[in-house]
C-alpha beads as a LAMMPS data file, in Angstrom:
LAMMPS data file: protein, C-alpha beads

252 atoms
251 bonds

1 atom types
1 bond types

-500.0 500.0 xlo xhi
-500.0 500.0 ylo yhi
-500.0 500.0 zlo zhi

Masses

1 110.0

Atoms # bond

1 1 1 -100.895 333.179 -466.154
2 1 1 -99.382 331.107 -463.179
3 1 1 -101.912 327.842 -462.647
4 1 1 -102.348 329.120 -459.094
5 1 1 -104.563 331.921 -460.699
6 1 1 -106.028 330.020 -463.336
7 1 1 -107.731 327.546 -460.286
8 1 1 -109.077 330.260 -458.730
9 1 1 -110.586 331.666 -462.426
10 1 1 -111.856 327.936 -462.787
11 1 1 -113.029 327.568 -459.291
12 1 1 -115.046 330.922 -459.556
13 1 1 -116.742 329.576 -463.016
14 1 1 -117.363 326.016 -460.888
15 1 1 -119.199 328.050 -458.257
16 1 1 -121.373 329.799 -460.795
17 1 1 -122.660 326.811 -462.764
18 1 1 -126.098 327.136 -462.094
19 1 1 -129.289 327.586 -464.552
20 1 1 -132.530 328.542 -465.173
21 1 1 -134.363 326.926 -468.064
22 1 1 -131.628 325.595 -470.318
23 1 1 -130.264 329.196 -470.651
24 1 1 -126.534 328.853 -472.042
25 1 1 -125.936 332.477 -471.918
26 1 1 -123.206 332.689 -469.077
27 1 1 -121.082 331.141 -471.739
28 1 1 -122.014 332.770 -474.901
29 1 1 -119.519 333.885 -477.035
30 1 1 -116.879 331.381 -475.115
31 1 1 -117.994 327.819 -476.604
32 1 1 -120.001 327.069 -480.034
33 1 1 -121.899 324.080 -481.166
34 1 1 -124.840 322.656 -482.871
35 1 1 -124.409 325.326 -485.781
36 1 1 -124.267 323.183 -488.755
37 1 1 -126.197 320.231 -487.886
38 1 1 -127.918 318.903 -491.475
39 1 1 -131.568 319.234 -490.462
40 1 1 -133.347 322.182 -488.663
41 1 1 -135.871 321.061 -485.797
42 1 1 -137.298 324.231 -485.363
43 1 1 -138.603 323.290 -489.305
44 1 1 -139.344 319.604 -489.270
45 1 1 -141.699 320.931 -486.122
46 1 1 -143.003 323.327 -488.312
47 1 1 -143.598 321.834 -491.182
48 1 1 -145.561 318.632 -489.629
49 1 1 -147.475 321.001 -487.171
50 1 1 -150.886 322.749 -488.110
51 1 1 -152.739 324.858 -486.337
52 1 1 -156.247 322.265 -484.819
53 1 1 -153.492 320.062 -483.945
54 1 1 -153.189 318.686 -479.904
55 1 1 -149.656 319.154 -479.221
56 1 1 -147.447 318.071 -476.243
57 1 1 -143.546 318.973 -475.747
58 1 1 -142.863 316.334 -473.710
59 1 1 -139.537 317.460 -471.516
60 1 1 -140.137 320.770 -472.511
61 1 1 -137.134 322.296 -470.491
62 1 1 -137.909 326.107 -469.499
63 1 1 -140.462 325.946 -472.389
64 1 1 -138.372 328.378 -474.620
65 1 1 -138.548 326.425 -477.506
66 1 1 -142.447 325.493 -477.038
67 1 1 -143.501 329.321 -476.589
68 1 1 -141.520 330.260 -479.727
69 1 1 -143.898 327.827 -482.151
70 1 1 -146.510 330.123 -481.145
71 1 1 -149.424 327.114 -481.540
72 1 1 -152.777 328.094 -479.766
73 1 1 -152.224 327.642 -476.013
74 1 1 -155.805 325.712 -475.627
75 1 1 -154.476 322.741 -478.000
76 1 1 -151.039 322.631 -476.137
77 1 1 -149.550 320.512 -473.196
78 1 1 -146.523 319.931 -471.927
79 1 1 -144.305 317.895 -469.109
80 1 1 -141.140 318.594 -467.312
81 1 1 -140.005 316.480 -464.528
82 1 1 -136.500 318.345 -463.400
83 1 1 -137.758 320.512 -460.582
84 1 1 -136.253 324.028 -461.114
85 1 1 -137.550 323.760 -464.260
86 1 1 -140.580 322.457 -463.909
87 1 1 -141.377 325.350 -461.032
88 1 1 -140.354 327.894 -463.617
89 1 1 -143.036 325.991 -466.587
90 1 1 -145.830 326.382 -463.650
91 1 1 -144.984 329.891 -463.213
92 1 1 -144.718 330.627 -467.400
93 1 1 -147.101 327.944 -468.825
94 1 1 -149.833 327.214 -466.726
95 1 1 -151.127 331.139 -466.658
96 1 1 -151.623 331.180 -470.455
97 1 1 -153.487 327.776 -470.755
98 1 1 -150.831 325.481 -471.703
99 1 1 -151.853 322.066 -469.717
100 1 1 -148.588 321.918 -468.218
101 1 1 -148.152 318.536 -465.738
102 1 1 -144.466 317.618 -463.809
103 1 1 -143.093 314.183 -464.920
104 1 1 -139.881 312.539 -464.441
105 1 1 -141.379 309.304 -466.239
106 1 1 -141.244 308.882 -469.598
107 1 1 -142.952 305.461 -469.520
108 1 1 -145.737 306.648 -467.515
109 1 1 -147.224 310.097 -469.142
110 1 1 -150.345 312.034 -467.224
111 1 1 -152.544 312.102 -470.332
112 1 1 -154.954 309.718 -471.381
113 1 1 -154.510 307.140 -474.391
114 1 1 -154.591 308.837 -478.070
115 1 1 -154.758 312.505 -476.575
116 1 1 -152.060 313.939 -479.106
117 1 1 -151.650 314.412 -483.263
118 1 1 -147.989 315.417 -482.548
119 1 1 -145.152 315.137 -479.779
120 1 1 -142.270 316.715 -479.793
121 1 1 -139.136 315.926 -477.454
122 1 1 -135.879 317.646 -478.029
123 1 1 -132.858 316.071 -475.961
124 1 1 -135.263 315.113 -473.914
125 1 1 -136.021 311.393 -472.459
126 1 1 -138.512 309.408 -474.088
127 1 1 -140.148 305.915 -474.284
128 1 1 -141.394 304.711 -477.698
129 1 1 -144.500 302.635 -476.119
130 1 1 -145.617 305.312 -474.211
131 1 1 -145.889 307.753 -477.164
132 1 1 -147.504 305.430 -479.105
133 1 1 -150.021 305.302 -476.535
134 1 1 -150.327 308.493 -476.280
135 1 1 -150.837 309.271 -479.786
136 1 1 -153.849 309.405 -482.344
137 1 1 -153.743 307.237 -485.291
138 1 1 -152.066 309.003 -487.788
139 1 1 -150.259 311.075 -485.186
140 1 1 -146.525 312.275 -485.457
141 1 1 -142.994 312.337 -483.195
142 1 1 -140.473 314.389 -483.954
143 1 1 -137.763 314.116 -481.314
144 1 1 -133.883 315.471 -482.376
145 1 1 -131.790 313.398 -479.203
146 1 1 -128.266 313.990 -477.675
147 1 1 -126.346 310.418 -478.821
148 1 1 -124.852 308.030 -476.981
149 1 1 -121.080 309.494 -478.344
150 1 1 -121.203 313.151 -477.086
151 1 1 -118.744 314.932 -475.912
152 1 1 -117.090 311.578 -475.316
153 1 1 -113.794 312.518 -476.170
154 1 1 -113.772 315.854 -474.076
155 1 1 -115.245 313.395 -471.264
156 1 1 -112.357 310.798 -471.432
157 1 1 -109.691 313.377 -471.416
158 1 1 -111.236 314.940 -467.772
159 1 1 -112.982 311.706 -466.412
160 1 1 -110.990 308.543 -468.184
161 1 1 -113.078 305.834 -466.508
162 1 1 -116.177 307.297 -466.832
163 1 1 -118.693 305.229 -469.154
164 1 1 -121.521 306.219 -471.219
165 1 1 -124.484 307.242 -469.528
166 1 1 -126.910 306.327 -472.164
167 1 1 -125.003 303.700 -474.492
168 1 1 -128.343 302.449 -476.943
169 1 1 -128.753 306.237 -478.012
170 1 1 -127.657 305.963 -481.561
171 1 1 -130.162 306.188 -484.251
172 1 1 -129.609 302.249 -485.369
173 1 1 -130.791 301.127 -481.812
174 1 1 -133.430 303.559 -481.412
175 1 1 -135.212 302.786 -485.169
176 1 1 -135.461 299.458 -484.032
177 1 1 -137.263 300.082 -480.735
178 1 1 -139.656 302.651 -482.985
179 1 1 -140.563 299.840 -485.358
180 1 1 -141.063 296.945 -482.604
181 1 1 -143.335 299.512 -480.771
182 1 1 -145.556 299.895 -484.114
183 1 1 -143.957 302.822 -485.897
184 1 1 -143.535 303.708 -489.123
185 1 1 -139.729 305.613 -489.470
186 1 1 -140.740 308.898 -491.481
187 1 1 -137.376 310.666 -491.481
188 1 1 -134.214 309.402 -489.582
189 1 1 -130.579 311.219 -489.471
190 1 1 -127.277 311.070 -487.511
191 1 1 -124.440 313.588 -487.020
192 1 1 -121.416 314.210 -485.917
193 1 1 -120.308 317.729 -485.368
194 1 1 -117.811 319.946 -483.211
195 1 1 -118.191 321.721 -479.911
196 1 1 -115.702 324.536 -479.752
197 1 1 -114.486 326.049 -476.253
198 1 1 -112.145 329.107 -476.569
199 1 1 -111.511 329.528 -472.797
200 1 1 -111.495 326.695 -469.975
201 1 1 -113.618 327.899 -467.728
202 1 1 -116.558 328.015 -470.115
203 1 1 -115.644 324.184 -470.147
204 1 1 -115.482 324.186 -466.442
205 1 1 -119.410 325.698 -466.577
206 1 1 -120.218 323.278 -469.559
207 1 1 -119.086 320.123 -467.591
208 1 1 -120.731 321.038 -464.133
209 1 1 -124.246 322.149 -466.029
210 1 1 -123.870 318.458 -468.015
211 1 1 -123.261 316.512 -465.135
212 1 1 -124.908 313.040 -466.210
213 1 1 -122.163 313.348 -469.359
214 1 1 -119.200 314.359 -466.450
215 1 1 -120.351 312.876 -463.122
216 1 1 -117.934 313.761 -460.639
217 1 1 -116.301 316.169 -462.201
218 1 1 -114.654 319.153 -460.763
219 1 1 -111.451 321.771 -460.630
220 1 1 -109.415 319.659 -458.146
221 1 1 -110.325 316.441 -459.291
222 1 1 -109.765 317.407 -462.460
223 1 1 -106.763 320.353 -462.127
224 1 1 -103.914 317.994 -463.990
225 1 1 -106.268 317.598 -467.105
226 1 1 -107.526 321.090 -467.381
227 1 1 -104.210 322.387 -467.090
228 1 1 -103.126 320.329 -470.339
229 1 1 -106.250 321.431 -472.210
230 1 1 -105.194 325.184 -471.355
231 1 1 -101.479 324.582 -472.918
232 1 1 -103.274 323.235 -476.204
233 1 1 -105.366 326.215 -476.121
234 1 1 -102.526 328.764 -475.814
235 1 1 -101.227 327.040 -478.941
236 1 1 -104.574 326.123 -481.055
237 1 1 -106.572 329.214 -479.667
238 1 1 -109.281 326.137 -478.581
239 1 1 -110.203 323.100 -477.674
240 1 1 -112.431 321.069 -479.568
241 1 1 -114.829 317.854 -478.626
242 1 1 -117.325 316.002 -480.566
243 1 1 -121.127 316.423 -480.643
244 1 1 -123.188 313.372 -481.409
245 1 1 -126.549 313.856 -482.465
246 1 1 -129.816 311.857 -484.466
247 1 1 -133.323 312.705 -485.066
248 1 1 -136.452 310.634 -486.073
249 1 1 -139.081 311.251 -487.175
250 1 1 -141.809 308.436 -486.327
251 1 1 -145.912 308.022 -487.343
252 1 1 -148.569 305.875 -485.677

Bonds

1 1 1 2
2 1 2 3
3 1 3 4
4 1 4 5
5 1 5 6
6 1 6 7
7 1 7 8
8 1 8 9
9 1 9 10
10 1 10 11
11 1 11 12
12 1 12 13
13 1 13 14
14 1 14 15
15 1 15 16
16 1 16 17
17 1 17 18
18 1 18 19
19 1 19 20
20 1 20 21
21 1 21 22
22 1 22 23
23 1 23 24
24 1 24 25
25 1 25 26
26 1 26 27
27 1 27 28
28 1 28 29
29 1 29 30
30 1 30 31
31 1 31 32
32 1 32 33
33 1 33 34
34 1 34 35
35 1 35 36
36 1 36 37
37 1 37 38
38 1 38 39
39 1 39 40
40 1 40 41
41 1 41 42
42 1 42 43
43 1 43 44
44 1 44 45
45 1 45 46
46 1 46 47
47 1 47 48
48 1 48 49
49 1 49 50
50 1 50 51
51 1 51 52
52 1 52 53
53 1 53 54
54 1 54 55
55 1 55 56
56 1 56 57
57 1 57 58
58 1 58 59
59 1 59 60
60 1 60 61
61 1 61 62
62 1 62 63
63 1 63 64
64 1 64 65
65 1 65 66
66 1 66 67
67 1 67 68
68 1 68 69
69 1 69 70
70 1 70 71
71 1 71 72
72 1 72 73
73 1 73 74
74 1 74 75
75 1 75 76
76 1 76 77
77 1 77 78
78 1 78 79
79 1 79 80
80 1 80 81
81 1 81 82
82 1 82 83
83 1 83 84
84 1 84 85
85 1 85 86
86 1 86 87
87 1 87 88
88 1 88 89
89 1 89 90
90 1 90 91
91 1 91 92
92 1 92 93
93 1 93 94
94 1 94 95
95 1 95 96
96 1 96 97
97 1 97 98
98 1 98 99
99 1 99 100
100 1 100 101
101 1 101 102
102 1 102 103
103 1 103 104
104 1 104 105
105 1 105 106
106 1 106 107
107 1 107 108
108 1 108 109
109 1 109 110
110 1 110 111
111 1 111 112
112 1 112 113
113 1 113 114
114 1 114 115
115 1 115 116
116 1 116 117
117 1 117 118
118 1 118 119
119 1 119 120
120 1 120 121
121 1 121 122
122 1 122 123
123 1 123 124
124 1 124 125
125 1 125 126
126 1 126 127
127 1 127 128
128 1 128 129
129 1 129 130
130 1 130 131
131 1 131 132
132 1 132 133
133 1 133 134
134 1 134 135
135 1 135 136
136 1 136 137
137 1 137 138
138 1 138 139
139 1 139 140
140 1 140 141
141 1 141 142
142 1 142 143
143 1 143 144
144 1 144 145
145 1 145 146
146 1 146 147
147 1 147 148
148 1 148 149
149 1 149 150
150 1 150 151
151 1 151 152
152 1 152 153
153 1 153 154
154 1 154 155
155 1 155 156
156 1 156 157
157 1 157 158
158 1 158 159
159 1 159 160
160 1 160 161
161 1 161 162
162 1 162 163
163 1 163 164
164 1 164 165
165 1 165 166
166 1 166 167
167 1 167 168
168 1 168 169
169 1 169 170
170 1 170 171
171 1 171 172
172 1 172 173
173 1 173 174
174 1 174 175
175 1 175 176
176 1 176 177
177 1 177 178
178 1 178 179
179 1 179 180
180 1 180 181
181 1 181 182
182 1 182 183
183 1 183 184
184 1 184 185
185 1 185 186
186 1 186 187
187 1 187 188
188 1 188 189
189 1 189 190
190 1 190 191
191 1 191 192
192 1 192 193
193 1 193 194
194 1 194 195
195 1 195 196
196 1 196 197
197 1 197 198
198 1 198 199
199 1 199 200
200 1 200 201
201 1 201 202
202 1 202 203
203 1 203 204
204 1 204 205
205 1 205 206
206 1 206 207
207 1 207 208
208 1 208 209
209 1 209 210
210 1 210 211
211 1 211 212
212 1 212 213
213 1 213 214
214 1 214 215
215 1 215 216
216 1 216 217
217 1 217 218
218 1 218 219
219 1 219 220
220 1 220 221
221 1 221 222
222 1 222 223
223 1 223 224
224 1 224 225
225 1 225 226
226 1 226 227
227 1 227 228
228 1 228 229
229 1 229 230
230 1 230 231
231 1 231 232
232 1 232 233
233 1 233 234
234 1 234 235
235 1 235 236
236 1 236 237
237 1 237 238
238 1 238 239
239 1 239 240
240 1 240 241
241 1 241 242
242 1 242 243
243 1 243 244
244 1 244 245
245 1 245 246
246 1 246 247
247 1 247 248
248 1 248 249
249 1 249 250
250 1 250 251
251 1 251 252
């Protein structure tokens, strides 16, 4: 295929990077990742969760992942602060109980002091103060966090002088700002794992939807790079990046 006609496939997948939730779908079946990580959220949730407990998801998303636990609606909140989002957690949340409150600011949290037994956070942001604050004594986080390496590699081959967005997310850094802010480390793991595109423009979606990992980035800023990733696709059958991920889990 002539590169004039792969822009214009590109271009088309750059005009269609939008979402609702943190739905992946438009690229399903095109890109893989997070498939062998060596703990399973959904579980550590589980496990540490029971039934009288008051729960908040803080930077819940859509609220997919929330809605799946199932826990009673009257004993669960939750907080989103990016608007489409947020508008869509009004719409689903609210109706069925779930005290469900926009917030962009993770060191300044609606509820009052020692409302919660357990928060959860999943790649969301987070300040360890606050959730102390905010928790009972004897009250659990659980929070599995994008790291400060991700996708760094696929980022410095499109965007070569772009830094880190969030350099102290790495497990190391973030235990010690758990246990300054009074918590006792539980459970805390790192990984390392692929991220697997099989065509570019389901990178070309990827890096528009991620945009505080590839600020700036688009087709004809970034043509000359994508065009080398597609040659080492035609002979790999992909192109592969690095995922960088940690989880902790912390008690008051």
């Amino acid at each position: 295929m002539n590169e004039q006609k792969l822009k214009a496939i590109w271009l088309k997948e750059e005009q269609a990077a939008k979402i609702h939730g943190w739905d992946f779908s438009h690229i399903a079946g095109r890109y893989d990742e997070e498939r062998d990580l060596p703990w399973n959220y959904e579980q550590i949730v589980r496990e540490n969760l029971r039934d009288q407990d008051r729960l908040l998801d803080y930077d819940t998303g859509g609220g997919e992942f929330l809605l799946s636990l199932g826990h009673p609606f009257e004993k669960t909140a939750a907080t989103e602060g990016y608007p489409p989002n947020a508008a869509l957690c009004a719409e689903t949340l609210r109706p069925l109980g779930i005290d469900f409150k926009v917030c962009d600011d993770p060191s300044a949290i609606p509820f009052a002091d020692e409302s919660f037994d357990r928060i959860i956070n999943r790649h969301g942001d987070f300040d360890a103060k606050e959730l102390y604050r905010l928790l009972k004594k004897g009250g659990i986080f659980i929070t599995e966090q994008v790291g400060s390496e991700n996708d760094r590699d696929l980022v410095e081959e499109v965007l070569p002088e772009v830094g880190k967005p969030f350099p102290d997310l790495t497990l190391d850094r973030q235990r010690e700002i758990f246990e300054s802010a009074g918590f006792t480390i539980l459970r805390a793991e790192e990984a390392f794992r692929p991220i697997v595109f099989t065509d570019i423009g389901a990178f070309v979606w990827f890096a528009r939807i991620v945009e505080w990992e590839f600020p700036g980035f688009s087709v004809e800023r970034c043509f000359p790079s994508l065009l080398r990733m597609q040659k080492r696709l035609e002979t790999n059958g992909k192109i592969e990046g690095t995922i960088h991920r940690f989880l902790i889990v912390a008690k008051k």
